[in-house]
C-alpha positions as CSV (number, residue, x, y, z in Angstrom):
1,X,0.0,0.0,0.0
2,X,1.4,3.6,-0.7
3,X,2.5,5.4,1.8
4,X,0.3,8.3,3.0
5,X,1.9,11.6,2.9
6,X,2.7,13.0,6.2
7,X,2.0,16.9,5.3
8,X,-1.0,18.2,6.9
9,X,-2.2,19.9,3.7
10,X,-1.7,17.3,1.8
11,X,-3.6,14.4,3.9
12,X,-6.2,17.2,3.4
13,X,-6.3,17.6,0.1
14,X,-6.2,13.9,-0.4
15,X,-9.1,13.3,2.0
16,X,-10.5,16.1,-0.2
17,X,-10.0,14.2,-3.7
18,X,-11.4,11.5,-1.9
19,X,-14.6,12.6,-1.0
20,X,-14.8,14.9,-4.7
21,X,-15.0,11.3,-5.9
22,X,-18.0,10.5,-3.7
23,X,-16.1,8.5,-1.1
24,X,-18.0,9.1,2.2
25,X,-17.2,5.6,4.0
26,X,-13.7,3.8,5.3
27,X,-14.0,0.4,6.2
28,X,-10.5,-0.6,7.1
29,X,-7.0,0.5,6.8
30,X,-6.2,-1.9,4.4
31,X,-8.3,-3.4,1.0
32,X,-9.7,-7.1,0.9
33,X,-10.8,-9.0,-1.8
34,X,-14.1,-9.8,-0.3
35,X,-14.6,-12.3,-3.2
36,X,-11.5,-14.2,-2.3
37,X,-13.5,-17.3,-0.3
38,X,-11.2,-18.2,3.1
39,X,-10.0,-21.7,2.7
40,X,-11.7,-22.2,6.1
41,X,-14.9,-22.0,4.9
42,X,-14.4,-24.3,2.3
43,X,-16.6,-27.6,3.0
44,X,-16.3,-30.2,0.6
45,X,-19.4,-32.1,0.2
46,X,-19.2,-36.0,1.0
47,X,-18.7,-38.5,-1.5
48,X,-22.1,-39.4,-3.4
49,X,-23.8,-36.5,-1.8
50,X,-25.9,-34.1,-3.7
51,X,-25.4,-30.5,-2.8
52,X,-28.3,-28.6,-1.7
53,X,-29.1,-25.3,-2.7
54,X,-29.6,-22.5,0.0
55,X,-33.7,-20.9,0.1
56,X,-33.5,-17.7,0.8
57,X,-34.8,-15.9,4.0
58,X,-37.2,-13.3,3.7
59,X,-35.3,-11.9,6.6
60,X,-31.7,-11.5,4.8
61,X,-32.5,-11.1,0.9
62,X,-32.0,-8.0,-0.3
63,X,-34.7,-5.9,-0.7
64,X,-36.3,-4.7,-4.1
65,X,-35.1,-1.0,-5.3
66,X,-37.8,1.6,-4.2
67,X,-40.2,1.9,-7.8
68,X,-39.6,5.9,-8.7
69,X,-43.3,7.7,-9.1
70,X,-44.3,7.8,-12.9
71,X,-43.3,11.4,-13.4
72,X,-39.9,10.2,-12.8
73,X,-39.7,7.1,-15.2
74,X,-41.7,9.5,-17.9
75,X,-39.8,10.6,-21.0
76,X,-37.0,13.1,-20.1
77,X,-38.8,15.5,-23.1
78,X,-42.1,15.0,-21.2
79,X,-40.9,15.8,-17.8
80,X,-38.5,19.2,-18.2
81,X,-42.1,20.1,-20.2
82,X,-44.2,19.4,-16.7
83,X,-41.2,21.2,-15.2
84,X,-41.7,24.3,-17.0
85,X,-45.5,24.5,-16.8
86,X,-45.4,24.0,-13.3
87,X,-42.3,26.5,-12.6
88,X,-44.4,29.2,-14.3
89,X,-47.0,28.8,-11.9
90,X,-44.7,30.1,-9.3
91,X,-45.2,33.8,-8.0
92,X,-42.8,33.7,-5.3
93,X,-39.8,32.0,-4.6
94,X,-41.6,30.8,-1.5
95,X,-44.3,29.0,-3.9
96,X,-40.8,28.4,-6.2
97,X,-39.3,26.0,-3.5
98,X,-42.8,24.6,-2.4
99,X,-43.6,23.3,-5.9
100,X,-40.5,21.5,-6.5
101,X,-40.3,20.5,-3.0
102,X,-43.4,18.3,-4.5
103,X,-42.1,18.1,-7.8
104,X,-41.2,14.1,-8.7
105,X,-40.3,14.1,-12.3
106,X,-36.4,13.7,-10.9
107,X,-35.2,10.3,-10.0
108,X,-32.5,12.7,-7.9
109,X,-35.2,13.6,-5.7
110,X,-35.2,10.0,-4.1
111,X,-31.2,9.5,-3.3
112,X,-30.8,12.8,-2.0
113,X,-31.8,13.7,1.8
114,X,-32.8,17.4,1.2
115,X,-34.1,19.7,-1.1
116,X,-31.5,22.2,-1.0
117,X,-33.0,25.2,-2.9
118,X,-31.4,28.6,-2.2
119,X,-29.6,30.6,0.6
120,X,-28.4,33.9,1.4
121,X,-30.5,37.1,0.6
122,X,-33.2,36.6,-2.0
123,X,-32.7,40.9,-2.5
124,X,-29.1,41.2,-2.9
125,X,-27.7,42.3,-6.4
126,X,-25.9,39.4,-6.7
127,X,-27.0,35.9,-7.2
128,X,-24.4,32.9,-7.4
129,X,-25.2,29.7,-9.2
130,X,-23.3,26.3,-9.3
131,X,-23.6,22.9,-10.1
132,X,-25.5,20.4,-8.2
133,X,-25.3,20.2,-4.1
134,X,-22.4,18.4,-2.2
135,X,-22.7,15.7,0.4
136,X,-23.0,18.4,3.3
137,X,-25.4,20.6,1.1
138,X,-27.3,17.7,0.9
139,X,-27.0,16.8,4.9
140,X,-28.0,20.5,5.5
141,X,-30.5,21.2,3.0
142,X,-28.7,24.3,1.6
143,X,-26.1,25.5,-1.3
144,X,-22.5,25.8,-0.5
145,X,-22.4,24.3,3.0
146,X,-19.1,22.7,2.5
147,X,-15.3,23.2,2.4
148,X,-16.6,24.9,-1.2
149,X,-18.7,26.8,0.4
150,X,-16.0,28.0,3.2
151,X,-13.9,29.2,0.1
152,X,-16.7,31.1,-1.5
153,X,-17.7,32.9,1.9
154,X,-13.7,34.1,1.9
155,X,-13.7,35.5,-1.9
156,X,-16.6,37.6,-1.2
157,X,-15.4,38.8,2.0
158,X,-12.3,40.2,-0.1
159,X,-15.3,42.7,-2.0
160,X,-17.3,43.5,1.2
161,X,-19.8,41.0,0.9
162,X,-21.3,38.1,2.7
163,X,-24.3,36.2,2.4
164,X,-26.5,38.4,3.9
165,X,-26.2,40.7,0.3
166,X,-25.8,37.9,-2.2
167,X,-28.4,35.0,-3.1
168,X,-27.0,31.3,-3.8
169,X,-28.3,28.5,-6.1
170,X,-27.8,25.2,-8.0
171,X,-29.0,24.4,-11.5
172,X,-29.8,21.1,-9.8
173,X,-31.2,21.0,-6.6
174,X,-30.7,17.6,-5.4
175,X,-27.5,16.0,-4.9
176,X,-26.4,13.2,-7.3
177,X,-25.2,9.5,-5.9
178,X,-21.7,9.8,-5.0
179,X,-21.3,13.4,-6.5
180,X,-20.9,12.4,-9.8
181,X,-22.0,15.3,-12.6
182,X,-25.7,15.5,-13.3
183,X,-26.6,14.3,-16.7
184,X,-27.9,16.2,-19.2
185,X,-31.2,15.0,-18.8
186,X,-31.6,15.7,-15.4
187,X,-29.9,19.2,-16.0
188,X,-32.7,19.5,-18.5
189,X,-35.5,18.8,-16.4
190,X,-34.4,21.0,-13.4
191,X,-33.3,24.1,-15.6
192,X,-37.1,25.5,-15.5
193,X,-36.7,25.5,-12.1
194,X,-33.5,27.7,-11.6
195,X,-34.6,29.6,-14.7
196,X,-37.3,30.8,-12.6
197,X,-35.2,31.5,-9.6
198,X,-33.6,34.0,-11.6
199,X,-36.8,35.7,-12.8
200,X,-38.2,35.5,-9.4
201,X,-35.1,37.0,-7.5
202,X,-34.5,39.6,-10.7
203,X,-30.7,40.4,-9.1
204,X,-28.6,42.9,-11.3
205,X,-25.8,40.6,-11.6
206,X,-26.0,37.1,-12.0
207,X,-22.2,34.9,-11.3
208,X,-21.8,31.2,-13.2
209,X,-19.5,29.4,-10.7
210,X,-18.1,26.9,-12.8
211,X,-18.8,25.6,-16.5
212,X,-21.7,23.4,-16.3
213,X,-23.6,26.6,-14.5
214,X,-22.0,28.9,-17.4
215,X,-22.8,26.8,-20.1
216,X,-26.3,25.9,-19.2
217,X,-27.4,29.2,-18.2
218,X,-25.4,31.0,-21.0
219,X,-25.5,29.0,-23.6
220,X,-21.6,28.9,-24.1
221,X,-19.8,26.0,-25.8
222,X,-15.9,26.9,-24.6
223,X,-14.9,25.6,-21.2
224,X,-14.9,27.6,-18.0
225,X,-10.6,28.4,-18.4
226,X,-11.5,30.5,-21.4
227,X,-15.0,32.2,-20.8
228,X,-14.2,33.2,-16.9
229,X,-13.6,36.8,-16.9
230,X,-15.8,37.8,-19.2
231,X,-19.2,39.9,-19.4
232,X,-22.0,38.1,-20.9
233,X,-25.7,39.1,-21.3
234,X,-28.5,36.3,-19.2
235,X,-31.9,36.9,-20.7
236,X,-35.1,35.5,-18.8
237,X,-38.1,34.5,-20.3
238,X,-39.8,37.6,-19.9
239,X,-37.2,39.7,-21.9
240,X,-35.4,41.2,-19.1
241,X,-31.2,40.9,-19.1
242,X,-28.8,40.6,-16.3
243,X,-25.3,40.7,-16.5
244,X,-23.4,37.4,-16.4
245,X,-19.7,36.6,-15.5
246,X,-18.3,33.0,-15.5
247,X,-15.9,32.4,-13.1
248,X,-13.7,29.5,-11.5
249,X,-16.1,26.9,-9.1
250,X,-14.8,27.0,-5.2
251,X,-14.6,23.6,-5.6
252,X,-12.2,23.3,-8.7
253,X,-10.3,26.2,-6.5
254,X,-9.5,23.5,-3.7
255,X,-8.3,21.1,-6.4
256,X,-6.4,23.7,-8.2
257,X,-5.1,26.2,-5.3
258,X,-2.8,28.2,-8.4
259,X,-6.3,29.1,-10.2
260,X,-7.6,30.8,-7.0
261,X,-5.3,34.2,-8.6
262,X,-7.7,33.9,-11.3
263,X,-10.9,33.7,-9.1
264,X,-9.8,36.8,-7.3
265,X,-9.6,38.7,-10.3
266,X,-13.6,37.9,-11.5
267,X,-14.6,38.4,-7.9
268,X,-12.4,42.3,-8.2
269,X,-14.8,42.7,-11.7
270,X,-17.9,41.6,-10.1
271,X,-16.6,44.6,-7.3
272,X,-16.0,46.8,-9.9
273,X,-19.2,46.5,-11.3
274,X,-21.0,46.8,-8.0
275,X,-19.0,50.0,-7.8
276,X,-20.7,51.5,-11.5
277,X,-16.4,50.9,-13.0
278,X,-16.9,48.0,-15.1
């Protein structure tokens, strides 16, 4: 086995890569090939005797997957269309959260623990939007609870903010299995939803943290190393425009310490702007 490195940051940022790759359990110091059988519990059967076959207890089989609801096995197409006809029902972001609190059309909805829709200030000038919540968003039931979300809560402290003046999001609500990246389809179906959010919260500025949120919101095809930094135009459904800047995800930040340089320059254009410079 490899020896573990004996720097304190780096045991951190290898417990870090570990759970980015949705590992969120030890079982032992050292790995076992479970499907090795121990020679001790080898019994050979005697001669001329017919080997029986083991019934299964109701008590130990394992039980059957839980059967999703039939919005959520629907067509992709058909769902993200019930997700938009019910996200335009919404008139608050109070009735927002409440309707896909109740809303089934995403398998996601059944791993994760908690809805975690928004936090921070609803009113601020700034809303933030990511990915997809983490395993202690989804423990907590709220965006950017995590080391992520330390990092975050330190770049805006460098422009005089906090979260009491910005409003924080997810395109997708619900944590995925493991944290692996949403798929398109269940980006699809949830994009109503945060598409909504914006409308509902109108801020003046509206921050992509990280490509999937800058692509999906944006519409850009380049990756998030070349459109970070740069003003785009987000336009609602009801015509009205926000100004857009990509920039670097906290969480890529921790992976990639040397980027953060290039995190604190969009957060010192998002000030400028704030400031009527940029």
């Amino acid at each position: 086995m490899q020896d573990l490195p004996s720097d304190r940051d780096a045991l951190q940022a290898l417990l870090d890569f570990h759970v980015e790759a949705g590992v969120d359990l030890a079982l032992d110091e050292t790995p076992h090939n479970r499907f090795a059988e121990p020679k001790a519990e080898r019994i050979q059967p005697k001669a001329g005797a017919q080997p029986s076959t083991p019934k299964a207890s109701p008590a130990t089989s394992s039980p059957s997957p839980r059967a999703l609801p039939k919005a959520a096995a629907s067509a992709p197409e058909e769902v993200a269309s019930m997700a938009r006809e019910q996200a335009r029902h919404a008139r608050s972001l109070e009735e927002l959260e409440a309707i896909l609190a109740g809303f089934d059309g995403c398998a996601l909805k059944f791993s994760a623990k908690n809805l975690a829709f928004a936090d921070g200030n609803p009113d601020g000038r700034v809303m933030l939007v990511g990915e997809a919540p983490g395993a202690d968003e989804d423990r907590i039931g709220k965006p950017f609870m995590g080391r992520s979300g330390q990092l975050l809560d330190r770049m805006l402290a460098t422009i005089g903010l906090d979260r009491t003046q910005v409003y924080v999001a997810n395109i997708v609500p619900w944590r995925p299995p493991g944290n692996r990246t949403p798929t398109p389809q269940e980006i699809a179906i949830c994009k109503p939803f945060i598409a909504r959010q914006i409308e509902l919260a109108s801020p003046e500025f509206v921050l992509c943290l990280g490509g999937p949120a800058a692509q999906n919101l944006l519409g850009l095809k380049d990756g998030i190393l070349r459109t970070r930094g740069r003003w785009f135009t987000y336009k609602t459904e009801d015509g009205r425009e926000m100004r857009a800047l990509p920039t670097l995800h906290p969480a890529y930040l921790l992976r990639q310490p040397l980027q953060k340089r290039l995190g604190w320059r969009d957060f010192q254009a998002l000030r400028r702007a704030l400031d009527g410079r940029e």
